[in-house]
Backbone of each chain as ProteinMPNN parsed JSONL, in Angstrom:
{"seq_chain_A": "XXXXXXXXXXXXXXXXXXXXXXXXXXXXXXXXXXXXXXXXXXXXXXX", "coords_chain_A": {"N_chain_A": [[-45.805, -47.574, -2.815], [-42.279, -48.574, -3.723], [-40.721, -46.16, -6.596], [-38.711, -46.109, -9.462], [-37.228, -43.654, -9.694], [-37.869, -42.563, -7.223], [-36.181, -43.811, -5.516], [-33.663, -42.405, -5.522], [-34.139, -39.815, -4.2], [-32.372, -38.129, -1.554], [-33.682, -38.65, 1.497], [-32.626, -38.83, 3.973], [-31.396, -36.397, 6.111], [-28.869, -36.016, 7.291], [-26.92, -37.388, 5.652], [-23.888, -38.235, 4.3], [-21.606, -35.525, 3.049], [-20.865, -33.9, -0.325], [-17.466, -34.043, -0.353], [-15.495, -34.113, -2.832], [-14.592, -31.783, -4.227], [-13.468, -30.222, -2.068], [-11.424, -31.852, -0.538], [-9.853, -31.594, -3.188], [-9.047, -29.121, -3.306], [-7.583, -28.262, -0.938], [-5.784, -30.049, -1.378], [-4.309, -28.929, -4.054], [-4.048, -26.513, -2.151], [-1.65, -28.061, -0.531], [0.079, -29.013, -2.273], [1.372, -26.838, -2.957], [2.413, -25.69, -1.098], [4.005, -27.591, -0.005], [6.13, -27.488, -2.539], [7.163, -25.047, -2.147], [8.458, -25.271, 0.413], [10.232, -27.302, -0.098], [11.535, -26.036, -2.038], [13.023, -23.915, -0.699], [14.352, -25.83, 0.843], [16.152, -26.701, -1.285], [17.327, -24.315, -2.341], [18.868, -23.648, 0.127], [20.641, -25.949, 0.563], [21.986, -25.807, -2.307], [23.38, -23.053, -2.371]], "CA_chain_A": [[-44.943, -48.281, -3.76], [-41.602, -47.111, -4.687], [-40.775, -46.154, -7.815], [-37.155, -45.919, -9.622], [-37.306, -42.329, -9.545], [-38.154, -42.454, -5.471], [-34.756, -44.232, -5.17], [-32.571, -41.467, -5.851], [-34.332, -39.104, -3.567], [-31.85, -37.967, -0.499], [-34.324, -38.401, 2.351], [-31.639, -39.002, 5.103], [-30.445, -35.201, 5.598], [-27.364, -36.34, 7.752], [-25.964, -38.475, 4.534], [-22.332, -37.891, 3.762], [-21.312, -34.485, 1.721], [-19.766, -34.7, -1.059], [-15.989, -33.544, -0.382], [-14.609, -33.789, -3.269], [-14.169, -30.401, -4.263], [-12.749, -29.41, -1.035], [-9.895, -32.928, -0.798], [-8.831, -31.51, -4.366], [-8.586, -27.612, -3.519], [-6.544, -28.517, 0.067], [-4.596, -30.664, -2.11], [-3.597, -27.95, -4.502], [-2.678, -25.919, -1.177], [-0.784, -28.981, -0.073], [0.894, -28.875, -3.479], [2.283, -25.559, -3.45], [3.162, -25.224, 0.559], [5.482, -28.727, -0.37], [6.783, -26.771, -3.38], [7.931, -23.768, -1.284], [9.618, -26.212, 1.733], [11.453, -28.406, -0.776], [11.895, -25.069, -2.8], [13.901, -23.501, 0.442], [15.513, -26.263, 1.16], [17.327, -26.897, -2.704], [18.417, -23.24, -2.073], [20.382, -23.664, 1.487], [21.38, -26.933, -0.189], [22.856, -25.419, -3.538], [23.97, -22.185, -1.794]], "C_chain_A": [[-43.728, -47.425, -4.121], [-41.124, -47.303, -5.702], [-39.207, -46.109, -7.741], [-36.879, -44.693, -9.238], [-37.008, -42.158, -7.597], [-36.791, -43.03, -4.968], [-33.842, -43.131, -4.82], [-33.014, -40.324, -4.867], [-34.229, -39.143, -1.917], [-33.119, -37.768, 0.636], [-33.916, -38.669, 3.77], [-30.871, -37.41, 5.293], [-28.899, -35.123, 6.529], [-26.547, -37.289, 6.835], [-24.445, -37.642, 4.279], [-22.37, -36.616, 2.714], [-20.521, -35.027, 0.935], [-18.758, -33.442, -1.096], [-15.481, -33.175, -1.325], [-13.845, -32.725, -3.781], [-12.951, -29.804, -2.965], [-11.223, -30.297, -1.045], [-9.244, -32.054, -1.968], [-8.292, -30.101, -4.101], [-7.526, -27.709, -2.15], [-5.552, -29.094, -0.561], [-3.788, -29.89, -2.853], [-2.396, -27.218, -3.311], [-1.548, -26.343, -0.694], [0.4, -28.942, -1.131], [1.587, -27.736, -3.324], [3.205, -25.418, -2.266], [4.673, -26.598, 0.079], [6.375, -28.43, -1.518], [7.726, -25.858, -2.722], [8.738, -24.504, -0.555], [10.675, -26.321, 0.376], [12.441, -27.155, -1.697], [13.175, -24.496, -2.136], [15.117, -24.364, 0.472], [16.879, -26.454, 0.187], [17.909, -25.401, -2.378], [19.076, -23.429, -1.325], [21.376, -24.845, 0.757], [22.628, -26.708, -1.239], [23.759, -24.407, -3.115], [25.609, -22.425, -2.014]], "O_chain_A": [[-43.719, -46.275, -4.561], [-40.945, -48.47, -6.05], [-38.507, -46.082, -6.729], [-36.143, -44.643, -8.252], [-36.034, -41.685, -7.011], [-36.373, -42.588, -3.898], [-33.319, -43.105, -3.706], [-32.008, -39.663, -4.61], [-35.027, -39.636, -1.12], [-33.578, -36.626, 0.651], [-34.755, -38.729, 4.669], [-29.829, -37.211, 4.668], [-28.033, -34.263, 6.371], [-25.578, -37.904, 7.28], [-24.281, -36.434, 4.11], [-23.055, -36.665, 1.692], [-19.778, -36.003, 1.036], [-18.949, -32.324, -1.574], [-14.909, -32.085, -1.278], [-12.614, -32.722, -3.789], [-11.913, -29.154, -3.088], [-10.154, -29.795, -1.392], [-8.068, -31.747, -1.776], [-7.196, -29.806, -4.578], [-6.472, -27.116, -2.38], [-4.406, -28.699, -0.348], [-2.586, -29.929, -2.587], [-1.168, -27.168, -3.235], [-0.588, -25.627, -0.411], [1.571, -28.843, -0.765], [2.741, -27.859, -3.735], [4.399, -25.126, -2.315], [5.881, -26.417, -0.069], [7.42, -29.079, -1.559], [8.95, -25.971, -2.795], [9.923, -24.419, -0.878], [11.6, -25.587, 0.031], [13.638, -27.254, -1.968], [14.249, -24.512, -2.737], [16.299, -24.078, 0.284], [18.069, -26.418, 0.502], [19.116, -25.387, -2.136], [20.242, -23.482, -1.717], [22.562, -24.687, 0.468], [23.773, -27.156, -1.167], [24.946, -24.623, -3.361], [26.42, -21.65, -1.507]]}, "seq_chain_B": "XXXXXXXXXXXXXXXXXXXXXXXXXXXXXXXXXXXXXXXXXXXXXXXXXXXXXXXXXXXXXXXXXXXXXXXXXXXXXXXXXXXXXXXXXXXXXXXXXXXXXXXXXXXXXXXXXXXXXXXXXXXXXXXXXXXXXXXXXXXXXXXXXXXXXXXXXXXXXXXXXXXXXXX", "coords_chain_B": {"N_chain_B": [[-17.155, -39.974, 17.208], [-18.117, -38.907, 13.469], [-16.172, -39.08, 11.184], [-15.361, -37.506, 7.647], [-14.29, -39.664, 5.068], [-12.016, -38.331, 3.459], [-11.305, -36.222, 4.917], [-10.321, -37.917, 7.07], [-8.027, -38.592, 5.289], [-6.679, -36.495, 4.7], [-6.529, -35.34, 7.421], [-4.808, -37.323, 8.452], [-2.611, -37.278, 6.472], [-1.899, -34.617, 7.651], [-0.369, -35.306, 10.367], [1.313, -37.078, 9.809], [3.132, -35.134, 8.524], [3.917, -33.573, 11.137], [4.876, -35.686, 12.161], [7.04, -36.079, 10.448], [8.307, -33.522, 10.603], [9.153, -32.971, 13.618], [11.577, -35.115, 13.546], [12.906, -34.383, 11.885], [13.408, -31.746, 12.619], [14.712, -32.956, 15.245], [16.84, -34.352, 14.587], [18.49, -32.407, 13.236], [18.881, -30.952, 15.553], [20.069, -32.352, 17.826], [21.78, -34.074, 16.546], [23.377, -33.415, 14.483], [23.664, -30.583, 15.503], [22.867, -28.102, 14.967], [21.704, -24.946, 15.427], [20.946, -21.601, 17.044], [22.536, -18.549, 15.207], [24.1, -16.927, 17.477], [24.574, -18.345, 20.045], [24.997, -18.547, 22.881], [27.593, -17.792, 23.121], [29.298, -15.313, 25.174], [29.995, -11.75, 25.129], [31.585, -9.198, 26.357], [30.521, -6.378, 25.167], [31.237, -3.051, 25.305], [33.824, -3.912, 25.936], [35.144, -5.388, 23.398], [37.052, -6.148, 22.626], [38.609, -7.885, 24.124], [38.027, -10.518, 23.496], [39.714, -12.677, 21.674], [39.237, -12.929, 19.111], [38.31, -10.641, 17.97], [40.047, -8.946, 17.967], [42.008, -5.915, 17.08], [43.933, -6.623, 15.255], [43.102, -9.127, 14.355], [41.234, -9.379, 13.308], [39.247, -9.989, 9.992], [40.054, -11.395, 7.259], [41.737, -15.133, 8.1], [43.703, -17.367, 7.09], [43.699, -20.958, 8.391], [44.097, -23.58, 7.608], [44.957, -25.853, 5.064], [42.516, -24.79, 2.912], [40.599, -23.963, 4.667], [39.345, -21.468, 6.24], [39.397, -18.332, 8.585], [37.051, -16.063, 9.475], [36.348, -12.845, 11.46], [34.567, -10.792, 11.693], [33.472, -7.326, 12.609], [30.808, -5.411, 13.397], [29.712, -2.324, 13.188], [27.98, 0.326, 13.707], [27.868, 3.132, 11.357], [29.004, 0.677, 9.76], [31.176, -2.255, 8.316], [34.165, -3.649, 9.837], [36.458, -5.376, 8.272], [38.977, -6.115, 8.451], [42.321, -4.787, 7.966], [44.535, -3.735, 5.422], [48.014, -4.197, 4.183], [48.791, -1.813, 4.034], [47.338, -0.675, 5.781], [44.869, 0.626, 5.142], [41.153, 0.302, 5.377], [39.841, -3.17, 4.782], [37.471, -3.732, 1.945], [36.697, -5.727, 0.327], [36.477, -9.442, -0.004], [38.776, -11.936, -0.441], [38.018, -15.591, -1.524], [39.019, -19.195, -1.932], [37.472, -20.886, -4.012], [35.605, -23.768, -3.03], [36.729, -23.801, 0.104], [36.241, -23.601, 3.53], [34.821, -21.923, 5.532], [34.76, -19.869, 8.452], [32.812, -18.008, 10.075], [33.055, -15.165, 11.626], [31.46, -13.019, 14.307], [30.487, -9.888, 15.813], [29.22, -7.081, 18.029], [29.654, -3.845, 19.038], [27.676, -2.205, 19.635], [24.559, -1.973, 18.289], [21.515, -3.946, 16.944], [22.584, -5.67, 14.414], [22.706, -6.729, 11.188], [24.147, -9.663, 9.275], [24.769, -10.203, 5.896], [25.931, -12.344, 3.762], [24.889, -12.128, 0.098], [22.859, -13.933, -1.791], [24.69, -16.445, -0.218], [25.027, -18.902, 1.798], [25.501, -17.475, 4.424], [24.033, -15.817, 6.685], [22.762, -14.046, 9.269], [21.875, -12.636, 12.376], [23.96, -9.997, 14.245], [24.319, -9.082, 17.249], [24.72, -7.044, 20.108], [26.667, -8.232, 22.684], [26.485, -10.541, 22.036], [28.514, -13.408, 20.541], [28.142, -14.603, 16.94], [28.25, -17.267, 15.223], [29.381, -18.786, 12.629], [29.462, -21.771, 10.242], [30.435, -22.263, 7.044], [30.411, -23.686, 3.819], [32.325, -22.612, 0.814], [31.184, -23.023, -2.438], [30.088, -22.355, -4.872], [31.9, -20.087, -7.334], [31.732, -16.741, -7.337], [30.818, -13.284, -6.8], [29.557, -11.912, -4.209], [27.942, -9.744, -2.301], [27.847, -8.241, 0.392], [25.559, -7.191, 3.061], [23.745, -5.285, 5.854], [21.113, -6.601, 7.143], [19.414, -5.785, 9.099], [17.455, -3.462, 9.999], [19.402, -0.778, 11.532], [20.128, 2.252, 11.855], [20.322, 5.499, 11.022], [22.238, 5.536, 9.407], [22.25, 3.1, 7.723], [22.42, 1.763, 5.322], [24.576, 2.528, 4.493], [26.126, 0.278, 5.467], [28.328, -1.833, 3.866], [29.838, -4.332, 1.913], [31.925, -6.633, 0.162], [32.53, -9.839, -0.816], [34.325, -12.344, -2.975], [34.316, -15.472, -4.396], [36.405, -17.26, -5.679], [37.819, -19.538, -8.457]], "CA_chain_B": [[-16.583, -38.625, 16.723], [-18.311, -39.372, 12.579], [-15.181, -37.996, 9.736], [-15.876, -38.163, 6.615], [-12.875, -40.024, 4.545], [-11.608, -37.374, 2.89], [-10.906, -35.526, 6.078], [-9.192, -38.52, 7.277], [-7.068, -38.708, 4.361], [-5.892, -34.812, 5.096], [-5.516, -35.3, 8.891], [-3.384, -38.292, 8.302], [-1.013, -36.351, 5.882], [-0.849, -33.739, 8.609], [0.126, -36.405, 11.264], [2.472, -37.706, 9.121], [3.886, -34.448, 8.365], [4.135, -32.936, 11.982], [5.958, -36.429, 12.813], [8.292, -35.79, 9.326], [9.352, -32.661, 10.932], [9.845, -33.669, 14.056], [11.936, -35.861, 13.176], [13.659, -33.43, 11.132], [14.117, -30.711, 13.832], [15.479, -33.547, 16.313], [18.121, -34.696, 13.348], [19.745, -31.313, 12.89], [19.635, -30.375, 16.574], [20.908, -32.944, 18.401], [22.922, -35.262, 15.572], [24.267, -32.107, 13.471], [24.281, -29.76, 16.293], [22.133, -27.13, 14.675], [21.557, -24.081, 16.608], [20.696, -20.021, 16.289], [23.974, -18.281, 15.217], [24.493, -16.344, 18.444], [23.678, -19.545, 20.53], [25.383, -18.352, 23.959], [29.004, -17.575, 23.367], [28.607, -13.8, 25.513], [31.55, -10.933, 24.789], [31.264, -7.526, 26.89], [30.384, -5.087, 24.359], [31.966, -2.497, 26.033], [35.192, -4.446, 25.755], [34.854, -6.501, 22.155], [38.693, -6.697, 22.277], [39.256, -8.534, 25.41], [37.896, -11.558, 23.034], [41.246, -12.672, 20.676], [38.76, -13.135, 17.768], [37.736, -9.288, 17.471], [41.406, -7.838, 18.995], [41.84, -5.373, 15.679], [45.221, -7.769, 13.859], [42.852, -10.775, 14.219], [39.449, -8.953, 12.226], [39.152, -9.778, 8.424], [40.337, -12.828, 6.701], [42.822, -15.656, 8.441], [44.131, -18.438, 6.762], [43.995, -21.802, 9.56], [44.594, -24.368, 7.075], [44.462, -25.938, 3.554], [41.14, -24.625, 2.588], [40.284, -23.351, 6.025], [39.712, -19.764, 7.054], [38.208, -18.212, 9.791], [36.347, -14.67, 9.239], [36.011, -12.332, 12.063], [33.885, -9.429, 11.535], [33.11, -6.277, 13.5], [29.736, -4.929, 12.656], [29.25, -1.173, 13.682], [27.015, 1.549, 12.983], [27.423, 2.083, 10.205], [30.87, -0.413, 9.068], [31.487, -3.206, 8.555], [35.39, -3.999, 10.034], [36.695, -6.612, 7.511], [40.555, -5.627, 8.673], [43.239, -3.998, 7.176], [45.818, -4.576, 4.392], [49.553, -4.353, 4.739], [48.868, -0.209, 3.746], [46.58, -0.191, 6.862], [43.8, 0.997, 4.406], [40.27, -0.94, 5.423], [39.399, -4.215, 3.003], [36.173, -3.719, 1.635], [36.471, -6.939, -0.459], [37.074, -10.265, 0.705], [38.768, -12.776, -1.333], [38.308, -16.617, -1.175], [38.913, -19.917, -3.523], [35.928, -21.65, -4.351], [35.564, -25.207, -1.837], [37.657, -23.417, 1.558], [35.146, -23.863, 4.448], [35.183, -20.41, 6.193], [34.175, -19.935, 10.197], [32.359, -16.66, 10.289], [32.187, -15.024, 13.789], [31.077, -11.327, 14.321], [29.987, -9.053, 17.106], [29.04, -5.595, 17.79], [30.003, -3.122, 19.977], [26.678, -1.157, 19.419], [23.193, -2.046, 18.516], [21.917, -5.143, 16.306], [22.875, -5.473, 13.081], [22.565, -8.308, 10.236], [24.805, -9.829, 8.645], [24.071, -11.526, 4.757], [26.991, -11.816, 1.833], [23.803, -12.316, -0.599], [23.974, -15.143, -2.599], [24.951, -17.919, 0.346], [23.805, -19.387, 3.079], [25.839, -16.695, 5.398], [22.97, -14.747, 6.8], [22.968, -14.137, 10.602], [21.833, -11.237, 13.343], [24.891, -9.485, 15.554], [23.762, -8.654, 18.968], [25.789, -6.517, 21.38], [26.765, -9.427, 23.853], [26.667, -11.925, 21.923], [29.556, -13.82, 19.367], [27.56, -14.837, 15.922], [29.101, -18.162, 14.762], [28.395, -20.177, 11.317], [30.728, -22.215, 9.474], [30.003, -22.805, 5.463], [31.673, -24.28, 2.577], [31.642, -21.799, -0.413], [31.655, -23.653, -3.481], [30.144, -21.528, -5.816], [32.241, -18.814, -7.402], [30.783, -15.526, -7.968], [30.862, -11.968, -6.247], [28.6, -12.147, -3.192], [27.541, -8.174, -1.556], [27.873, -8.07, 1.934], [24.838, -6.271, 3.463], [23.14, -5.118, 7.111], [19.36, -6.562, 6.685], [18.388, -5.57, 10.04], [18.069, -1.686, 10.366], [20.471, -0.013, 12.291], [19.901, 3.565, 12.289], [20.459, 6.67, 9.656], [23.379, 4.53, 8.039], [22.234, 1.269, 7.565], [22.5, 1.136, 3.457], [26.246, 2.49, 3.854], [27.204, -1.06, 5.898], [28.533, -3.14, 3.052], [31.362, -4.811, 1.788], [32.135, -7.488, -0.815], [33.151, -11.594, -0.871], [34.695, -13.293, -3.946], [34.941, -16.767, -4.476], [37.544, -17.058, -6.653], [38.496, -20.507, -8.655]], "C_chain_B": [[-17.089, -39.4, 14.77], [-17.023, -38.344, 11.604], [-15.482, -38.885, 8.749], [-14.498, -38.807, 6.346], [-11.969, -39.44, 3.603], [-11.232, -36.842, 3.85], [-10.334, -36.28, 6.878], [-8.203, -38.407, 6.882], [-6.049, -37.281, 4.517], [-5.209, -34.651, 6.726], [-4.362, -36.154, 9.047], [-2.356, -37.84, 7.847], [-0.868, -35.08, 6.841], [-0.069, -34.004, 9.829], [1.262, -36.181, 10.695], [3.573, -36.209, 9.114], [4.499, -33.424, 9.397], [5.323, -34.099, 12.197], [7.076, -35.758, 11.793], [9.062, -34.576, 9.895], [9.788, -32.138, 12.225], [11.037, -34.343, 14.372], [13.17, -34.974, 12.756], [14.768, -32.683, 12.018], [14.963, -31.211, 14.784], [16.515, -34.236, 15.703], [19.05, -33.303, 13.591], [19.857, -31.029, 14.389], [20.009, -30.961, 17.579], [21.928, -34.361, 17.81], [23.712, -34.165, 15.133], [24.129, -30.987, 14.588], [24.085, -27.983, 15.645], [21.422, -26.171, 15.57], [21.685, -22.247, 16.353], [22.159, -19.641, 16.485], [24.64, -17.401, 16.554], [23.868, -17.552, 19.584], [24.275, -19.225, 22.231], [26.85, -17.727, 24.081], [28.741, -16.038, 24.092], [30.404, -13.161, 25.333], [30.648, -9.441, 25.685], [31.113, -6.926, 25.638], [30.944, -4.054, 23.926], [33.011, -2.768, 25.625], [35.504, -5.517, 24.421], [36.183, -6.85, 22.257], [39.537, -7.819, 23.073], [38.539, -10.467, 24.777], [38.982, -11.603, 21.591], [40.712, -12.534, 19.192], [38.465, -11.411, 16.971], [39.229, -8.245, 17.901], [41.674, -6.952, 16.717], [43.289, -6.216, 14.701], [44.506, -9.02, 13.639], [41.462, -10.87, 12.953], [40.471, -9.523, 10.701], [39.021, -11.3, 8.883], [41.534, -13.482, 7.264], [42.905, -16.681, 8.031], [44.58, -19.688, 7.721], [45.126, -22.658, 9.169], [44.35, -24.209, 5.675], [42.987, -25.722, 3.509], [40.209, -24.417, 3.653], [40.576, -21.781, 6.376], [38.759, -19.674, 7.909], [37.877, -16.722, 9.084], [35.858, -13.905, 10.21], [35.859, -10.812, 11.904], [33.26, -8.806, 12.762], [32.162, -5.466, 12.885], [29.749, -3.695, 13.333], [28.359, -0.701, 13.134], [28.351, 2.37, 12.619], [29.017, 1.703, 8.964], [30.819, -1.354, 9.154], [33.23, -3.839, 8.823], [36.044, -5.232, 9.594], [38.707, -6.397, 7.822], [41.078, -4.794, 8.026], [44.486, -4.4, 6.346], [47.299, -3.809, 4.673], [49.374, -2.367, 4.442], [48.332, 0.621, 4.996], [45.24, 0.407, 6.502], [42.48, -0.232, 4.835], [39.846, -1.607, 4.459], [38.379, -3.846, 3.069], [35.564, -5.088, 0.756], [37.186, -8.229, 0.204], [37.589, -11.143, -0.779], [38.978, -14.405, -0.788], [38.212, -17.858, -2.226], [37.983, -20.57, -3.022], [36.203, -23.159, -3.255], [36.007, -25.262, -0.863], [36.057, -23.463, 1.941], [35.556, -23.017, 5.572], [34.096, -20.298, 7.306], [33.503, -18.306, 10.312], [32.084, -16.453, 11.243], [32.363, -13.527, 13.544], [30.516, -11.123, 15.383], [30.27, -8.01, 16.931], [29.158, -5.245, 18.878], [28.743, -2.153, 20.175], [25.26, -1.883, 19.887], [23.157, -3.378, 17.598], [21.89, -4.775, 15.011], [22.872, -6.846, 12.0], [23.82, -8.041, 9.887], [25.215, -10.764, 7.404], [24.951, -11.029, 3.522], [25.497, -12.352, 1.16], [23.677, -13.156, -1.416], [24.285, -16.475, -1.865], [24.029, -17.784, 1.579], [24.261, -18.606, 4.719], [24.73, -15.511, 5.53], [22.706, -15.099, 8.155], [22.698, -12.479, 11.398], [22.829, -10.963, 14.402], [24.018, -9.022, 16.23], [24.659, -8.12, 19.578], [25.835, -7.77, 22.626], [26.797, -10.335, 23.686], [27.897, -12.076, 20.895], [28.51, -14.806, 18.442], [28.423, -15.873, 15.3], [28.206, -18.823, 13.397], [29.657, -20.371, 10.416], [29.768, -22.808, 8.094], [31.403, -22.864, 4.497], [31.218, -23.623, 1.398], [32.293, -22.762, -1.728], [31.262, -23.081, -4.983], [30.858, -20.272, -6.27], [31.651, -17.533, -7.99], [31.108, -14.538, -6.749], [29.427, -11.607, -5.054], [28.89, -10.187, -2.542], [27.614, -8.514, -0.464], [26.924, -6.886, 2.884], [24.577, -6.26, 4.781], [22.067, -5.594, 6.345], [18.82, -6.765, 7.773], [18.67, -4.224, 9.906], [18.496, -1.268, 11.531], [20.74, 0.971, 12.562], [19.911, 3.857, 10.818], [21.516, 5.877, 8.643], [23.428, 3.217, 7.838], [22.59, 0.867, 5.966], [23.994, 1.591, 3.756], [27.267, 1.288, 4.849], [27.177, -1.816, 4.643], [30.267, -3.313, 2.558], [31.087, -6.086, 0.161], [32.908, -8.959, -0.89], [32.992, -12.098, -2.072], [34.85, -14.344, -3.885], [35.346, -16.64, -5.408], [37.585, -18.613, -7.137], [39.425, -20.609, -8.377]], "O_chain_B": [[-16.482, -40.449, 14.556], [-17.08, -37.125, 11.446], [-15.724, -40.089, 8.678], [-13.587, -38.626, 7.154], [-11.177, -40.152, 2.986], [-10.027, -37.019, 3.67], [-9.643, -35.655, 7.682], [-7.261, -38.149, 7.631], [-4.822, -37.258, 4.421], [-4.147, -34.195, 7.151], [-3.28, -35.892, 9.572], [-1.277, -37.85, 8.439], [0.219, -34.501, 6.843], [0.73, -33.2, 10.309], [2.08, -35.302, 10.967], [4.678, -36.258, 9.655], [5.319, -32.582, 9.034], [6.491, -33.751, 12.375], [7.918, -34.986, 12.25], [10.283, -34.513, 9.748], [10.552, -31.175, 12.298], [11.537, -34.155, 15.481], [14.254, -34.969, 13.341], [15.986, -32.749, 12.183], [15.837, -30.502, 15.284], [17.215, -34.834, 16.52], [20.176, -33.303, 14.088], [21.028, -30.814, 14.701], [20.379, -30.215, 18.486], [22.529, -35.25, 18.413], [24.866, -34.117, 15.559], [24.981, -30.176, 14.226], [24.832, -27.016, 15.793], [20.606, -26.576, 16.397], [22.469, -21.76, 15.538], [22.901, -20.044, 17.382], [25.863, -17.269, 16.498], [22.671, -17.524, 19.87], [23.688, -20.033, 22.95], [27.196, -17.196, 25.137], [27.838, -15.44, 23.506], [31.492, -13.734, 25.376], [29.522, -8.957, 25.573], [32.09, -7.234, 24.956], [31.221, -3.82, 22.749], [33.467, -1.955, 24.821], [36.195, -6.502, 24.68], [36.459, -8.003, 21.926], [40.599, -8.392, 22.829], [38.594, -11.443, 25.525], [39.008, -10.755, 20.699], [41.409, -12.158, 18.249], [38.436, -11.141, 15.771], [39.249, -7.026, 18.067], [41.505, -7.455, 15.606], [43.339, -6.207, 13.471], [44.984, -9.914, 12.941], [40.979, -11.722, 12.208], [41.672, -9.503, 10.434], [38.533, -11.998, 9.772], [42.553, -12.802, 7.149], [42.055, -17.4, 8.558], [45.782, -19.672, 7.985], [46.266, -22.773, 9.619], [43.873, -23.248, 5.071], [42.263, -26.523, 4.099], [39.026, -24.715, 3.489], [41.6, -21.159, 6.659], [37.755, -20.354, 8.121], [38.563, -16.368, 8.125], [34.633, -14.016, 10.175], [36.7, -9.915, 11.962], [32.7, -9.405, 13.68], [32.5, -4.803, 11.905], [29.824, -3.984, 14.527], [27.863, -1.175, 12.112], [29.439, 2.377, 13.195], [29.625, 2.188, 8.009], [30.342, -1.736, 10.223], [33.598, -4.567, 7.902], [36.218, -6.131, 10.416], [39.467, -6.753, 6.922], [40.39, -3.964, 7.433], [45.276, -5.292, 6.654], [47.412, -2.851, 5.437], [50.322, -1.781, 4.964], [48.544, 1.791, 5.313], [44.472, 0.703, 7.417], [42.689, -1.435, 4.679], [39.481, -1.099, 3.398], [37.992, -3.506, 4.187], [34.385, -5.392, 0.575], [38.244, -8.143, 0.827], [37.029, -11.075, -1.873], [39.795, -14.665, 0.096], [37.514, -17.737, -3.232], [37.71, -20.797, -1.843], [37.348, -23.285, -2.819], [36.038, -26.381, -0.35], [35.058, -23.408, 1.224], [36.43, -23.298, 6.391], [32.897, -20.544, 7.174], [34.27, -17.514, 10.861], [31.238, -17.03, 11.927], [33.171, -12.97, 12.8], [30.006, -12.055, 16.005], [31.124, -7.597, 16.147], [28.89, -5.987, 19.823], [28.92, -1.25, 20.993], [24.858, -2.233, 20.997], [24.203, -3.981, 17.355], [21.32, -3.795, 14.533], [23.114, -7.964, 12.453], [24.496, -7.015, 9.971], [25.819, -11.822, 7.58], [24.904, -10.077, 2.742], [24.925, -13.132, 1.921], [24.723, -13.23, -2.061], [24.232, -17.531, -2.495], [23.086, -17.157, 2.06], [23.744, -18.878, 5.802], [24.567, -14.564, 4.76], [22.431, -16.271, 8.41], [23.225, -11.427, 11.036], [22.699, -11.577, 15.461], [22.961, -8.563, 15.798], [25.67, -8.819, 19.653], [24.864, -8.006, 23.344], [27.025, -11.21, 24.522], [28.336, -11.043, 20.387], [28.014, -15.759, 19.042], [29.439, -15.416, 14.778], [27.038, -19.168, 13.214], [30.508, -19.578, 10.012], [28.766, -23.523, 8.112], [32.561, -22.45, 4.428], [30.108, -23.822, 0.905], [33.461, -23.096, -1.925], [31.916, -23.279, -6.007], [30.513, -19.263, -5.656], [31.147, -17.479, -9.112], [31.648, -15.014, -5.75], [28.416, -11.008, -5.421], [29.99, -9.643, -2.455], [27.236, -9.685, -0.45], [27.454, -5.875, 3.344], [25.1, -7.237, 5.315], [21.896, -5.256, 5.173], [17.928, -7.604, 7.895], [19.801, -3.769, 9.734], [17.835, -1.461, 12.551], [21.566, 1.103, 13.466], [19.696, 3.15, 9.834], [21.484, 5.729, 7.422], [24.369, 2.424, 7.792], [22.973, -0.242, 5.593], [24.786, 0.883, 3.136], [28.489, 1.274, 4.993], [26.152, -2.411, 4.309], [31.329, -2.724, 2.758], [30.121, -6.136, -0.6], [34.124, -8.882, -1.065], [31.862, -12.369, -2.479], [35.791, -14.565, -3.123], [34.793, -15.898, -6.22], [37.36, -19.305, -6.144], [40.034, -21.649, -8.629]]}, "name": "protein", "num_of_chains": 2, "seq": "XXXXXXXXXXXXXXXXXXXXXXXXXXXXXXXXXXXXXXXXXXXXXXXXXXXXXXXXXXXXXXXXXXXXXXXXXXXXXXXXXXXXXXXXXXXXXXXXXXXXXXXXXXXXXXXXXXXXXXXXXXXXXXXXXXXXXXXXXXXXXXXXXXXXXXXXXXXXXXXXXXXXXXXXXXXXXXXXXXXXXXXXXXXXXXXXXXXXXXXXXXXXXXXXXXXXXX"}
């Protein structure tokens, strides 16, 4: 019989990770590297 | 091949952003004609003079047109040859008014040498053999340094000079 409890227990060990941690910390890097470009370019620009 | 969707979402923005520059790189170098500042023009070395741009009455600053100069510099170890004034004394300072759109061309008779007033977007490597071209529009006024920032031997800190934009 299963119970509610028995629901919740991952017994598939190829199920999906959970990413999100990693999407948000690449994103940061993504954030800063597109900071620096656009950063460069307003300098040659303003120059 | 199983990705999660999160790792879609990241390869897609790097797609996207290899095409974006792409895109980019094939804009400036075959619409705008963007290209490294020594891009082929070749000068004997040996003979820098036998090109009209480096003959020693043509170095410094030349007035073409309205708001047009050209700038032909002679980089040595360790000088920078900005011409000479009606005393025959070498300039060490350049002067120019703020919005002229000035042709900078340089070459060396030596070894390589940079060449970066500090401050704009003039920043370029002389080569023995080659002619160093870049044309900019100075619109900010202020007192720009004129340095070597490749090393050049025992006297590389005493190449400098000085460019004013002037209102």
């Amino acid at each position: 019989m299963v119970t509610k409890n028995q629901k919740h227990v991952n017994t598939n060990p190829e199920s999906e990770p959970n990413l999100k941690g990693t999407l948000i910390s690449v994103s940061i890097l993504g954030a800063i590297l597109l900071v620096t470009w656009i950063g460069a370019l307003m300098l040659f620009l303003l120059r | 091949m199983h990705l999660h969707k999160y790792e879609k979402y990241w390869l897609g923005a790097g797609i996207v952003g290899l095409i974006v520059f792409l895109i980019i790189l094939g804009f400036g170098a075959f619409y705008l004609g963007t290209h490294p500042q020594s891009h082929g023009e070749i000068i004997d070395p040996e003979n820098i003079e036998a090109n009209d741009a480096f003959k020693p009455e043509n170095r410094g600053l030349t007035k073409v047109d309205e708001g047009r100069y050209v700038l032909n510099i002679v980089a040595s170890a360790f000088n920078y040859d900005l011409g000479t004034d009606e005393s025959g004394a070498p300039i060490k300072n350049i002067e120019i008014p703020a919005g002229s759109k000035v042709l900078v061309q340089a070459t060396t008779p030596d070894v390589i040498h940079g060449l970066n007033f500090a401050g704009t977007n003039i920043n370029m490597m002389v080569e023995p053999g080659y002619v160093s071209t870049m044309e900019v529009e100075l619109n900010n006024p202020g007192e720009y340094t004129l340095v070597c920032n490749e090393y050049c031997g025992v006297g590389h800190h005493l190449m400098y000079g000085s460019l004013e934009v002037v209102e």
